[in-house]
VOGUVO-801170 format. One record per residue (C-alpha): residue in one letter; x, y, z; residue number from 0. Coordinates in Angstrom, 1 decimal. Example, Ala and Ser with C-alpha at 12.3 -4.5 7.8 and 13.67 -1.06 7.14 Angstrom:
<type = A; u = 12.3; v = -4.5; w = 7.8; seq = 0>
<type = S; u = 13.7; v = -1.1; w = 7.1; seq = 1>
END
This chain:
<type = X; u = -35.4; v = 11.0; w = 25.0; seq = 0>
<type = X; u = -36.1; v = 13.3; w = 22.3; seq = 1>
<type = X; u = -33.2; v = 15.6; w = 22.1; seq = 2>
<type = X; u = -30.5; v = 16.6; w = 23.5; seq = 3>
<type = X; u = -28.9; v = 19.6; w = 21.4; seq = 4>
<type = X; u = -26.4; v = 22.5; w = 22.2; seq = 5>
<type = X; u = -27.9; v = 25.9; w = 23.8; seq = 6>
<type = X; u = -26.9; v = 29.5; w = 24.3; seq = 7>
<type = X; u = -28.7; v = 31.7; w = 26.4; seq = 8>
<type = X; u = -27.5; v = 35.0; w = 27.9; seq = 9>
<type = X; u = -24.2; v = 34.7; w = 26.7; seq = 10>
<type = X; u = -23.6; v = 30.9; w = 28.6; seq = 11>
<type = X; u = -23.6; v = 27.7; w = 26.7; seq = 12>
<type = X; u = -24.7; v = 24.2; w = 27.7; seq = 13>
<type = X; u = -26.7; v = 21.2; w = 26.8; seq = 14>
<type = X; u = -30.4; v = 21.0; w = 26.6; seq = 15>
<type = X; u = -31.7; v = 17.6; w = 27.1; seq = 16>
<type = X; u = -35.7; v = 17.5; w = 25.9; seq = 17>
<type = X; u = -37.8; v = 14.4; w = 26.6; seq = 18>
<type = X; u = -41.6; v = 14.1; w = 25.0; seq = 19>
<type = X; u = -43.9; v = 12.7; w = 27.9; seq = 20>
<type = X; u = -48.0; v = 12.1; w = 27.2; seq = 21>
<type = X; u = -47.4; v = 15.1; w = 24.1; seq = 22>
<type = X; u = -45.9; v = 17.7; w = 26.3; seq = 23>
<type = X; u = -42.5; v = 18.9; w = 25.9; seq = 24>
<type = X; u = -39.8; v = 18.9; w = 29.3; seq = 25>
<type = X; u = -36.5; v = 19.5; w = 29.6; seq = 26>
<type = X; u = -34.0; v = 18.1; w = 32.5; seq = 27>
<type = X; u = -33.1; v = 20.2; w = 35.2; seq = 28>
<type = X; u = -30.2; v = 19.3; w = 37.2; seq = 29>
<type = X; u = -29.9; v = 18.6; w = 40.7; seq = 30>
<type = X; u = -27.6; v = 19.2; w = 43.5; seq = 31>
<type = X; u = -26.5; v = 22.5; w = 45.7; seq = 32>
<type = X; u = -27.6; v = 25.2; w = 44.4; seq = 33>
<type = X; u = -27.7; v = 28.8; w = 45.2; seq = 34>
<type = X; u = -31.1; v = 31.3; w = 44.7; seq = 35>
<type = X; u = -32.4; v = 34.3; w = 46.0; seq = 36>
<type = X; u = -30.9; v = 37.7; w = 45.2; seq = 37>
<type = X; u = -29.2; v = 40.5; w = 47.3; seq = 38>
<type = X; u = -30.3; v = 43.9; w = 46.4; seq = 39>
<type = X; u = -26.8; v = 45.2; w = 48.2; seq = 40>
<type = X; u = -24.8; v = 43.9; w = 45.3; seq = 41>
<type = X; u = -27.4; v = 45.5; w = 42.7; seq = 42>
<type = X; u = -26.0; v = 48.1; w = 40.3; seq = 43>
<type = X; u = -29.1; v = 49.2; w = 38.5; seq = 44>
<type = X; u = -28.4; v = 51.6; w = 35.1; seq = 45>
<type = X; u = -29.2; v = 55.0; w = 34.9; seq = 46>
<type = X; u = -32.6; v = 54.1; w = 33.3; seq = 47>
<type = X; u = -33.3; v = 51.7; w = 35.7; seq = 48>
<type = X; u = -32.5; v = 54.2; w = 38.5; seq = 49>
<type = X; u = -34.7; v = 57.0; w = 36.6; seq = 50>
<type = X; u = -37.6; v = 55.0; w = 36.1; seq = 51>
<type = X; u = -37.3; v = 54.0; w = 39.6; seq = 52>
<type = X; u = -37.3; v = 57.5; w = 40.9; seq = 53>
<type = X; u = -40.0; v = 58.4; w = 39.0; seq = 54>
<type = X; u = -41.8; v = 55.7; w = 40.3; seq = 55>
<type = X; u = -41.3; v = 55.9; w = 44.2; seq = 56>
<type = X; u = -42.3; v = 59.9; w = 43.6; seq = 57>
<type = X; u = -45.7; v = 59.1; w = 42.3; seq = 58>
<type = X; u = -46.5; v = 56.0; w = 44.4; seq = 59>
<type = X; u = -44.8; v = 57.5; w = 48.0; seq = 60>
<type = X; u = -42.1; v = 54.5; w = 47.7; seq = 61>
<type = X; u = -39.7; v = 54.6; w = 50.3; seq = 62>
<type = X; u = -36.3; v = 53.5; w = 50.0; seq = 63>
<type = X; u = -33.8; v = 53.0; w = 47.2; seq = 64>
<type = X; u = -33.9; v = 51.2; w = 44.5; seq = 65>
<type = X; u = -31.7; v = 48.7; w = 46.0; seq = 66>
<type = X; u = -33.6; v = 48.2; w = 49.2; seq = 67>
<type = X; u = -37.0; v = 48.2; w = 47.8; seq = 68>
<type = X; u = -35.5; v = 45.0; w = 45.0; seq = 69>
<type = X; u = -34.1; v = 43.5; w = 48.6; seq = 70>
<type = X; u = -37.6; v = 43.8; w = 49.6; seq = 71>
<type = X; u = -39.6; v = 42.1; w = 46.9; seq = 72>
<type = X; u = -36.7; v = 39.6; w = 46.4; seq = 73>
<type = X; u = -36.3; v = 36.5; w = 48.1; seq = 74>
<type = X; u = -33.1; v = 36.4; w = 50.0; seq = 75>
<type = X; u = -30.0; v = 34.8; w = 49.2; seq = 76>
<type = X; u = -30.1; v = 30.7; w = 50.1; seq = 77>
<type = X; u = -27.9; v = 28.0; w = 49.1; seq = 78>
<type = X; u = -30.6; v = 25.1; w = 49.4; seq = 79>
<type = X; u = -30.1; v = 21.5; w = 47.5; seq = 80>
<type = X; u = -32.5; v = 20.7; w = 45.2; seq = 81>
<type = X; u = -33.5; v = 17.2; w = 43.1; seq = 82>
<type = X; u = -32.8; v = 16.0; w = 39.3; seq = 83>
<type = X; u = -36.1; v = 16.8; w = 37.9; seq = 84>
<type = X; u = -37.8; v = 16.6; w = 34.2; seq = 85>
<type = X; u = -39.4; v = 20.0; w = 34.6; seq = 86>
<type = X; u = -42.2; v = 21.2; w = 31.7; seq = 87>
<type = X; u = -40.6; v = 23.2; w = 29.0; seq = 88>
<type = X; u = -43.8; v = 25.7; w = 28.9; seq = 89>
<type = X; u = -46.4; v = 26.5; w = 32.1; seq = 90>
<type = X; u = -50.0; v = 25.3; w = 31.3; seq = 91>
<type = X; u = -53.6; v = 26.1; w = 32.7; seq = 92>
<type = X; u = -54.7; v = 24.0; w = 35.3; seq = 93>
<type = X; u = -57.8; v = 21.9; w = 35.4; seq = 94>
<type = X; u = -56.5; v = 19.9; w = 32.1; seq = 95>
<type = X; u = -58.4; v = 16.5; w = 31.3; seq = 96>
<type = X; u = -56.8; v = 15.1; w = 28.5; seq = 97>
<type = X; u = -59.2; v = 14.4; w = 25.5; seq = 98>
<type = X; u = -58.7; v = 12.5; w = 22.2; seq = 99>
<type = X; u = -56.4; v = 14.5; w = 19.5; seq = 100>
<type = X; u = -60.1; v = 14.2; w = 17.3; seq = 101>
<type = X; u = -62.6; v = 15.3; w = 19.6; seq = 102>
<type = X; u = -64.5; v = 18.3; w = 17.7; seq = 103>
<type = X; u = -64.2; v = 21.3; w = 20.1; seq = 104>
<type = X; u = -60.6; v = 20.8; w = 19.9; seq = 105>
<type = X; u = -60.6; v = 20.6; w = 15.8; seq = 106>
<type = X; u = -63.3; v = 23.3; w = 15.3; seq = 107>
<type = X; u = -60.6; v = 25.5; w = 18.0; seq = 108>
<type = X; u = -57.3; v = 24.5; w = 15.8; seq = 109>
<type = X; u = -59.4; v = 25.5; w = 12.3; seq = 110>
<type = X; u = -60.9; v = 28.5; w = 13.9; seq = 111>
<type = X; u = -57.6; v = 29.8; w = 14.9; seq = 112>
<type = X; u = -55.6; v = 28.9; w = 11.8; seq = 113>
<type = X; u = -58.2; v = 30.7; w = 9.5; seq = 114>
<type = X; u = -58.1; v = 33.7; w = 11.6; seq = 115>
<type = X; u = -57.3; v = 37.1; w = 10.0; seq = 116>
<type = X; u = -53.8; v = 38.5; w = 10.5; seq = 117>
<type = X; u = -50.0; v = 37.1; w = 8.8; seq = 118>
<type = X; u = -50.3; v = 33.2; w = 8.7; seq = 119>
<type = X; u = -48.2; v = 31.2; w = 11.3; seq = 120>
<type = X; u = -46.5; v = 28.9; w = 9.8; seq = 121>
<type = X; u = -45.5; v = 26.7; w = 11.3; seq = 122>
<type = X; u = -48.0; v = 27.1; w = 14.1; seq = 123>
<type = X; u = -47.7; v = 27.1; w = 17.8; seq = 124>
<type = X; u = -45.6; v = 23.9; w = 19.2; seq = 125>
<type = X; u = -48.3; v = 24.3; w = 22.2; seq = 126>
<type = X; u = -51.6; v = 26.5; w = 21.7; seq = 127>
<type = X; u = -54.2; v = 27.8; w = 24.7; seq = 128>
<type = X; u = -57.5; v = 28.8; w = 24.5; seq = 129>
<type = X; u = -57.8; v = 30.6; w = 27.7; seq = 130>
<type = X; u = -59.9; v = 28.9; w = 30.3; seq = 131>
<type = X; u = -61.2; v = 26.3; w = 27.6; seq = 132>
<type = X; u = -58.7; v = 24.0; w = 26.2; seq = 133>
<type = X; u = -55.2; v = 23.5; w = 25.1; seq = 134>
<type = X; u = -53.4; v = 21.6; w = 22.6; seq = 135>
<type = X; u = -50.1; v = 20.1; w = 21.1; seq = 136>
<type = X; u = -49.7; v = 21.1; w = 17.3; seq = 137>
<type = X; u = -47.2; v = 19.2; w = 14.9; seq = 138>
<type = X; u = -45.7; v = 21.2; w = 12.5; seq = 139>
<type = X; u = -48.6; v = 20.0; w = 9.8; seq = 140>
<type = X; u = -51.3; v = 21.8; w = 12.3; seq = 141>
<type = X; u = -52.7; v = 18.0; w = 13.0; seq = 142>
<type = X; u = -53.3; v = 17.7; w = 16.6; seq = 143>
<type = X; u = -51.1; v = 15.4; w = 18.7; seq = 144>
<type = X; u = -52.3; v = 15.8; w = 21.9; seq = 145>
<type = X; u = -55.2; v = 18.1; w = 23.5; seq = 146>
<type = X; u = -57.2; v = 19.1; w = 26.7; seq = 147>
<type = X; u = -60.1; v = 21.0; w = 27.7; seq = 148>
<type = X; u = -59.5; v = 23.1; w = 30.9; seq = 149>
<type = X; u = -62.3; v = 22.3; w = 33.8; seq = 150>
<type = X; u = -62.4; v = 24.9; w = 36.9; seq = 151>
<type = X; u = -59.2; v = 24.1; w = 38.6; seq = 152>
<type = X; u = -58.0; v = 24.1; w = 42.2; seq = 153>
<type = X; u = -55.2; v = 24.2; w = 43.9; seq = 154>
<type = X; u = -55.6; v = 21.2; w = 46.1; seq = 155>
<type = X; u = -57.6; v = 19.5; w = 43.0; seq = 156>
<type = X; u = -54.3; v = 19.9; w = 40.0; seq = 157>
<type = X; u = -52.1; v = 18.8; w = 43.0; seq = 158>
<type = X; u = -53.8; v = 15.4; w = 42.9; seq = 159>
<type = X; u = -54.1; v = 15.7; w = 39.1; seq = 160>
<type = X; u = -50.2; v = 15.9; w = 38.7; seq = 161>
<type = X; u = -49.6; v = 13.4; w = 41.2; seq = 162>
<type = X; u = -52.1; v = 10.8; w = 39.2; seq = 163>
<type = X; u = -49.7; v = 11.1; w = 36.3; seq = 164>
<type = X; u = -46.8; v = 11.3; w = 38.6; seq = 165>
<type = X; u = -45.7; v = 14.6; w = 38.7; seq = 166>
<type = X; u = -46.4; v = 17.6; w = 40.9; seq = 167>
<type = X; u = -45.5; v = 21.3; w = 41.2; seq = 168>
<type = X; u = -41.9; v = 22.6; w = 41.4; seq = 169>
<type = X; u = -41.1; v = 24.1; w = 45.4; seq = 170>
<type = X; u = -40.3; v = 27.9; w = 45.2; seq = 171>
<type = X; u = -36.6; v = 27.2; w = 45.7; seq = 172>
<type = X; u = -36.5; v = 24.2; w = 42.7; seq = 173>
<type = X; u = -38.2; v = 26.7; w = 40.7; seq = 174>
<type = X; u = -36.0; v = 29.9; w = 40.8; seq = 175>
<type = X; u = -33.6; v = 27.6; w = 39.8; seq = 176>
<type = X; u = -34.9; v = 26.3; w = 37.2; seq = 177>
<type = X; u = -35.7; v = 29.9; w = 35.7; seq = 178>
<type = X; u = -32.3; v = 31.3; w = 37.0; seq = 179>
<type = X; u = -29.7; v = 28.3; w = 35.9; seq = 180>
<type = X; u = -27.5; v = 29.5; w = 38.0; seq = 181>
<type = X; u = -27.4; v = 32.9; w = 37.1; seq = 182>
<type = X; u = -27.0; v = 35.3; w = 40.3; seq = 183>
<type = X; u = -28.7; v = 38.5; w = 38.9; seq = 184>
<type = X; u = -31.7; v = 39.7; w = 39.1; seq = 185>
<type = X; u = -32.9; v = 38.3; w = 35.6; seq = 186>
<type = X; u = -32.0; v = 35.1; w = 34.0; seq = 187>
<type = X; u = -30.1; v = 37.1; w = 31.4; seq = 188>
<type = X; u = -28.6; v = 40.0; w = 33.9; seq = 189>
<type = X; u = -29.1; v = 42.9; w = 35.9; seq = 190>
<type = X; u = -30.6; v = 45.4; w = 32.9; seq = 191>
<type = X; u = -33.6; v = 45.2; w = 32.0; seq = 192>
<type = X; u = -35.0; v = 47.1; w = 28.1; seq = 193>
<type = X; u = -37.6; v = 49.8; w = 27.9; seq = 194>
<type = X; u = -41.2; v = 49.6; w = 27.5; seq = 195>
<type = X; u = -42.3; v = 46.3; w = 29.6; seq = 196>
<type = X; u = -42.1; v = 43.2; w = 29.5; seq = 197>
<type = X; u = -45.6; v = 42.0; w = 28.2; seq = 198>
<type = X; u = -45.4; v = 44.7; w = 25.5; seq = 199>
<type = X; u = -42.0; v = 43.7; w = 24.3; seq = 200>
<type = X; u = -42.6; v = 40.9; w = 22.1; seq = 201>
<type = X; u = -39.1; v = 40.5; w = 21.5; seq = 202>
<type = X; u = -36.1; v = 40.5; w = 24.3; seq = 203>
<type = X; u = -33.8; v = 38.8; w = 26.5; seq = 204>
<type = X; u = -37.4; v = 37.3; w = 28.5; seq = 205>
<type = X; u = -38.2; v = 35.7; w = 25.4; seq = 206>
<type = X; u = -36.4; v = 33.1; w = 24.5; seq = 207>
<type = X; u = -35.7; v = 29.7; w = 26.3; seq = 208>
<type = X; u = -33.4; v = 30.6; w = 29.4; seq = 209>
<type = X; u = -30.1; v = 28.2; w = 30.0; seq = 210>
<type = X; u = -32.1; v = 24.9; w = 30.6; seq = 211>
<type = X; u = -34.6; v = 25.1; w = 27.8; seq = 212>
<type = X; u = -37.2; v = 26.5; w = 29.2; seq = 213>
<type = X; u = -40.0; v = 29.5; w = 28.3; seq = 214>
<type = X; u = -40.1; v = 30.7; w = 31.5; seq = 215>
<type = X; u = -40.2; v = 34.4; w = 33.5; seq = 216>
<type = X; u = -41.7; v = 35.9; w = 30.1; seq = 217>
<type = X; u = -44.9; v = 37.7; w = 31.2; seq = 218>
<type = X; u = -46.1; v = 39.3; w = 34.2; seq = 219>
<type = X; u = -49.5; v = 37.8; w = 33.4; seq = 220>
<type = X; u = -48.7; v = 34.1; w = 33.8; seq = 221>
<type = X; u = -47.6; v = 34.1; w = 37.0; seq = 222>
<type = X; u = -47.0; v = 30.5; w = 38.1; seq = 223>
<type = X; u = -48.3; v = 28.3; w = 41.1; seq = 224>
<type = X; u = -45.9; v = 26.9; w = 43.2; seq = 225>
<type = X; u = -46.0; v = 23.5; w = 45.5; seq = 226>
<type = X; u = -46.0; v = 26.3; w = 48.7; seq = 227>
<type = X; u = -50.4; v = 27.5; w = 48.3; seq = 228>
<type = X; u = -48.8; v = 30.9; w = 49.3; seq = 229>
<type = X; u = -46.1; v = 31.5; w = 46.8; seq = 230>
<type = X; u = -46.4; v = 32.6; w = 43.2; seq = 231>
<type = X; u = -43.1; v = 32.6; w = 40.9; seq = 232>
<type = X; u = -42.3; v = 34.3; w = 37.4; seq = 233>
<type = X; u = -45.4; v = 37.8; w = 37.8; seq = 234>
<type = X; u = -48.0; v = 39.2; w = 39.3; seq = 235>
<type = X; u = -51.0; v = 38.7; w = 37.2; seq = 236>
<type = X; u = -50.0; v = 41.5; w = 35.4; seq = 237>
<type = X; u = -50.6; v = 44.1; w = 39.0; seq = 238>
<type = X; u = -47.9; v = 46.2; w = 38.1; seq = 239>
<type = X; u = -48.0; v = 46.3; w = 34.1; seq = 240>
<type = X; u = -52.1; v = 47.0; w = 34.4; seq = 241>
<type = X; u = -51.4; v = 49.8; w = 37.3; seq = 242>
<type = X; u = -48.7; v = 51.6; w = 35.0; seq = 243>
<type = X; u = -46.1; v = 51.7; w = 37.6; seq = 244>
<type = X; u = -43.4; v = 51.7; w = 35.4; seq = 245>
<type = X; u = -40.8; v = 50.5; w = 34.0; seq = 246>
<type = X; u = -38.2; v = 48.9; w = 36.0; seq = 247>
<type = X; u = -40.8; v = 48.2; w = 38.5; seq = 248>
<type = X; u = -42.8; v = 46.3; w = 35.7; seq = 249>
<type = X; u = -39.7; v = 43.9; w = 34.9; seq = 250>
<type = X; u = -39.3; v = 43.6; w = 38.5; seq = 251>
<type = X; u = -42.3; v = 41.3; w = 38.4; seq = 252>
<type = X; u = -40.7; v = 38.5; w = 36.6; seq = 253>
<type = X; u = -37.4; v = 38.7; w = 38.2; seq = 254>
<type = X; u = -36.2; v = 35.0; w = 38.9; seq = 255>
<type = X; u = -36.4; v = 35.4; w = 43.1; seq = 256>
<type = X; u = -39.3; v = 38.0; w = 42.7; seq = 257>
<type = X; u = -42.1; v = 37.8; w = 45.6; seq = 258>
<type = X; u = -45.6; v = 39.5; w = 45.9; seq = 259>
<type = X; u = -46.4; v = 38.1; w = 49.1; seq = 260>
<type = X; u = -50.0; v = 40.5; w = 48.9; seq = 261>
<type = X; u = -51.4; v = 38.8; w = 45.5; seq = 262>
<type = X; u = -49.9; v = 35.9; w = 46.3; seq = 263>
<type = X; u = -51.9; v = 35.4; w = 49.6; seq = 264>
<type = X; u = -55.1; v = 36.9; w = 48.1; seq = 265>
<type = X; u = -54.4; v = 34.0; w = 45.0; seq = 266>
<type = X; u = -53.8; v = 31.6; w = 47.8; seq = 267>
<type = X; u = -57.4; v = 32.3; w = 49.4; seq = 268>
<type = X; u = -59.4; v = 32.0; w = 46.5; seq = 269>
<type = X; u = -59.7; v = 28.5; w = 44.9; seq = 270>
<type = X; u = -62.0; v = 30.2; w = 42.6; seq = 271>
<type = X; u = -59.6; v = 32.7; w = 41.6; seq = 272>
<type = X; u = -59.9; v = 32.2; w = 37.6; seq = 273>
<type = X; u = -57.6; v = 30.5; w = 35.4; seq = 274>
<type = X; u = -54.3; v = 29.1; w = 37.5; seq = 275>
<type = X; u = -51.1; v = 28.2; w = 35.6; seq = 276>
<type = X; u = -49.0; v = 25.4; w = 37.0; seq = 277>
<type = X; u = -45.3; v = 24.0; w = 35.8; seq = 278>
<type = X; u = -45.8; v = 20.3; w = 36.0; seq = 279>
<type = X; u = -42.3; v = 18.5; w = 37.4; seq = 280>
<type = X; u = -41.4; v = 14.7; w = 37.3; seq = 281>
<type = X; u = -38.7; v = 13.8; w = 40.1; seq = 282>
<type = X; u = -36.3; v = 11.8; w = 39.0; seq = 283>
<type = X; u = -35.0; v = 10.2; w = 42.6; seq = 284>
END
């Protein structure tokens, strides 16, 4: 074990127990009966939400309330019992073959980036992605501690990967709990969501660690695969912050029981779909 420390997120409190396995970073997730999904009836979206809404459904022909269309994109409300699992504090690209902390593209990456232009992180990145090309695990001295370069990946081909190292992807209902915690609103945090969206706001509730420890349902961008081909959790590829739909309909996109069945499916077709970014789980039964 590597820690187990006391957490607040959202306004609850509770233990966050972390574990280090081959240089990655997960958290436990409990087990047990658990309820997910989200009703759109019991919804009581703010004036802003409502407003941004309305603006919305005028220029886009959206039919419905605000409360029916969330019912819509929403999965519905299920009490389903789910396993103890060690689930990966951060989602990761697919296609990962681990390489030694040494090997050169990795250290000519880590020097590049820490020389570039702009205000100095210190200390850098826990994890670090180059998009498509590698990833690594940086201690707080920048030395690498663990790394991988990032081959074309596939669905069927990082489902075998995981289960080589004996792990494999979280199920749609294990992973809306493991973003909600519990919560019953429509975000981790709560119902409201703030202005802008939420790949421009680099700051927020969607930013930090949610109840369990976990950096999760942060960008629209990373949308996550799930063990079901045909389900994507936590965005949309970024659909709806790229069309400019928005802004509640932009949060909408990482909403903890938030579906888009159509990209979904057309991810689902396409093994060569571009970079795919997975949630590695370790059962613990």
């Amino acid at each position: 074990m590597a820690e187990v420390r006391p957490h607040e997120s959202a306004g609850r409190r509770g233990p966050v127990a972390l574990f280090a396995v081959g240089g990655e970073q997960f958290a436990f997730v409990p087990g047990g009966e658990v309820a997910v999904g989200f009703d759109g009836d019991r919804f009581e979206p703010t004036p802003q939400q409502e407003a941004s809404f309305a603006d919305s459904a005028d220029e886009y022909g959206i039919e419905g309330d605000i409360r029916q269309f969330t019912d819509s994109v929403t999965s519905p409300v299920r009490t389903v019992v789910v396993p103890p699992l060690l689930v990966a504090v951060e989602a990761v690209e697919a296609g990962a073959v681990a390489v030694p902390p040494d090997h050169p593209d990795i250290v000519r990456r880590v020097d590049r980036t820490r020389r570039r232009p702009g205000p100095a992180m210190e200390p850098p990145p826990r994890q670090i992605e180059w998009s498509g090309a590698a990833r690594a695990i940086l201690r707080p001295d920048w030395t690498v501690e663990a790394a991988w370069l990032l081959g074309s990946p596939s669905f069927d081909g990082e489902v075998a990967r995981l289960a080589a190292l004996g792990q494999r992807l979280l199920t749609p209902d294990e992973w809306e709990h493991a973003c909600g915690a519990g919560a019953t609103t429509l975000f981790r945090w709560g119902d409201a969501n703030p202005d802008s969206d939420p790949w421009s706001a680099k700051t927020g509730p969607h930013r930090g660690p949610n109840l369990f420890g976990l950096h999760i349902g942060q960008d629209p961008y990373c949308e996550e695969r799930t063990a079901s081909r045909d389900v994507v959790c936590g965005g949309d590829g970024g659909s709806a912050v790229c069309g400019g739909v928005g802004s509640f309909l932009s949060w909408l996109t990482i909403a903890t029981a938030y579906r888009d069945v159509h990209y979904a499916a057309e991810v689902a077709s396409d093994d060569n779909f571009g970079t795919m970014r997975v949630r590695p789980a370790i059962p613990l039964t």
